[in-house]
N, C-alpha and C positions, 0 to 999 in steps of 0.2 A: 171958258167952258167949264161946263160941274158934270162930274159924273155922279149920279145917286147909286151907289151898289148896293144890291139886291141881295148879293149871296143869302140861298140858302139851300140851294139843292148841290152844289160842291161835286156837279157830273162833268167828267171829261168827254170830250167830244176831237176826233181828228179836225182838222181844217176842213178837208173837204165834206166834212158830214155837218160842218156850219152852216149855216140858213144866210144869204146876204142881209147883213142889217147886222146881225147878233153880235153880242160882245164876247169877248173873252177876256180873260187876263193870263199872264205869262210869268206870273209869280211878279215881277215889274212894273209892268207898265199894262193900260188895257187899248185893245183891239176890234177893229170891228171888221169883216169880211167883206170886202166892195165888189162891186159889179162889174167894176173897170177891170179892163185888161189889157197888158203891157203892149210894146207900140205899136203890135199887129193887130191890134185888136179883140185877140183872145181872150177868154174869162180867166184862165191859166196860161202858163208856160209847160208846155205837155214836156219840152225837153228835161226841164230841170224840178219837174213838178210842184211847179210852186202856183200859188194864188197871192196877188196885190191884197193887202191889207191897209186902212191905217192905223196909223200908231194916233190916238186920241188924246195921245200930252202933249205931241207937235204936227198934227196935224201930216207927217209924211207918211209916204206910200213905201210900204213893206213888202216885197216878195216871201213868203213863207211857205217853208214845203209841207204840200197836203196834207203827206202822213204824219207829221209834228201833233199830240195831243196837250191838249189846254183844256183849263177851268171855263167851263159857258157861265157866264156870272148872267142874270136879269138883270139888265138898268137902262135905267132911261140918261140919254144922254142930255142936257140943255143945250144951246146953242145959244148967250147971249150978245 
């Protein structure tokens, strides 16, 4: 997988005010906000306020809490 980063707007954004699709980055590694929700089915975990994420260098599923703010980078991700 290639990530193309985009940066150029260098806007913070909470987790939950992410768009599903979008990236961020965490000064680390880059993320994108999924649809899936943990094993209940939820789009969140309302108890521990978190949203599933993946982590786009390994492909795992991140629980991160809503209120956590991150860099929204523009990129396109490949998939090859």
């Amino acid at each position: 997988m290639q990530i193309d980063d985009k940066r150029k707007c260098m806007s913070r954004k909470t987790v939950n005010e992410i768009s599903f699709g979008e990236v961020f980055f965490n000064g680390k590694d880059y993320f994108m906000v999924t649809d899936q929700g943990d094993s209940e089915g939820y789009h969140f975990n309302e108890e521990d306020n978190t949203i599933l994420c993946v982590n786009l260098s390994d492909g795992a599923l991140v629980p991160i809490c809503e209120d956590d703010q991150y860099e929204v980078v523009k990129a396109k991700v490949v998939i090859e």
